[in-house]
C-alpha positions in Angstrom: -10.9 8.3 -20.0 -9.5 7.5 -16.5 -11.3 4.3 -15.2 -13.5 4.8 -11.9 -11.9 4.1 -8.5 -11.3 0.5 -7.0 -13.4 0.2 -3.8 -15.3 -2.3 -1.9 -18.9 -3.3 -3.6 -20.9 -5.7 -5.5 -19.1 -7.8 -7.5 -19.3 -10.8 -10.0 -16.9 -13.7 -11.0 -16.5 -16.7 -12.9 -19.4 -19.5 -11.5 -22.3 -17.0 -10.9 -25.7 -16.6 -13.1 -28.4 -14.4 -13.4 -29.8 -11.5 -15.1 -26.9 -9.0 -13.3 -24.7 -11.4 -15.6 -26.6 -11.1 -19.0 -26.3 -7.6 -18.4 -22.7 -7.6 -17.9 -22.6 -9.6 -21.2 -24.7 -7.5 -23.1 -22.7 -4.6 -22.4 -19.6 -6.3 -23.1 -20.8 -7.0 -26.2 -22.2 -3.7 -27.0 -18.6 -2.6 -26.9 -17.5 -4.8 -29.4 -16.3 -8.0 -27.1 -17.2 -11.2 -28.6 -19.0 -11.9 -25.4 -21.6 -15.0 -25.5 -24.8 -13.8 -24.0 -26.1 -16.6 -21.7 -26.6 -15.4 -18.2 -23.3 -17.6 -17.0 -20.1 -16.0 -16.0 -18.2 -18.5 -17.5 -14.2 -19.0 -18.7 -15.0 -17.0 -21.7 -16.7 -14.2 -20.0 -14.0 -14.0 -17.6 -11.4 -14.1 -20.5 -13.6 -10.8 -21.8 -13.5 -9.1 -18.4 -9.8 -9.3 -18.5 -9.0 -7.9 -21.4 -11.2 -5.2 -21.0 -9.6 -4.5 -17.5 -6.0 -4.8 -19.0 -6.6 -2.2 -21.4 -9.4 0.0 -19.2 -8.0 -0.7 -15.7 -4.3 -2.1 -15.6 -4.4 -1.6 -11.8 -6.2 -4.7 -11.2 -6.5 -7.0 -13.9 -8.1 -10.0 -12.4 -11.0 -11.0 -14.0 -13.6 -10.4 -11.4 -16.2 -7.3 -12.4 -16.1 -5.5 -9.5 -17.9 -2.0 -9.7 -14.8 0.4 -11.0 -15.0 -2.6 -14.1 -18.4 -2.0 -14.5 -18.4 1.4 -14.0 -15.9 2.0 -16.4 -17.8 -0.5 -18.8 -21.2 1.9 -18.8 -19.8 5.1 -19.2 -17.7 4.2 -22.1 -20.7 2.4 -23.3 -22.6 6.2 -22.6 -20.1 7.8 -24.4 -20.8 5.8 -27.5 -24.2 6.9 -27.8 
């Protein structure tokens, strides 16, 4: 599946909290990343983000879910179901 486009948006890094984070997590872990889910974009959750953009999105790989990363993320997640 081709990843969606890099553009300007929303986007979440290592430092930030919150429910928009939890969510990130829970989908990371629905896809089978051992992704913690506490609400805190920490080192690990960054660690997750770049391995999933290394093998989803090797255009960028820098550990910030931007919207193409999470993008990408749901409509694999889609596909599973």
């Amino acid at each position: 599946m081709e990843p969606s486009p890099i553009r300007s948006g929303r986007y979440f890094m290592r430092g930030e909290s919150g429910q928009p984070i939890e969510a990130l997590q829970s989908m990371l872990s629905l896809y089978g990343y051992g992704t913690e889910i506490t609400g805190d974009f920490d080192e690990r959750t960054e660690q997750d983000i770049i391995a999933f953009q290394r093998h989803f999105r090797p255009e960028k790989v820098d550990g910030i879910a931007d919207m193409s990363t999470i993008e990408t993320l749901h409509r694999l997640l889609s596909a599973l179901s």
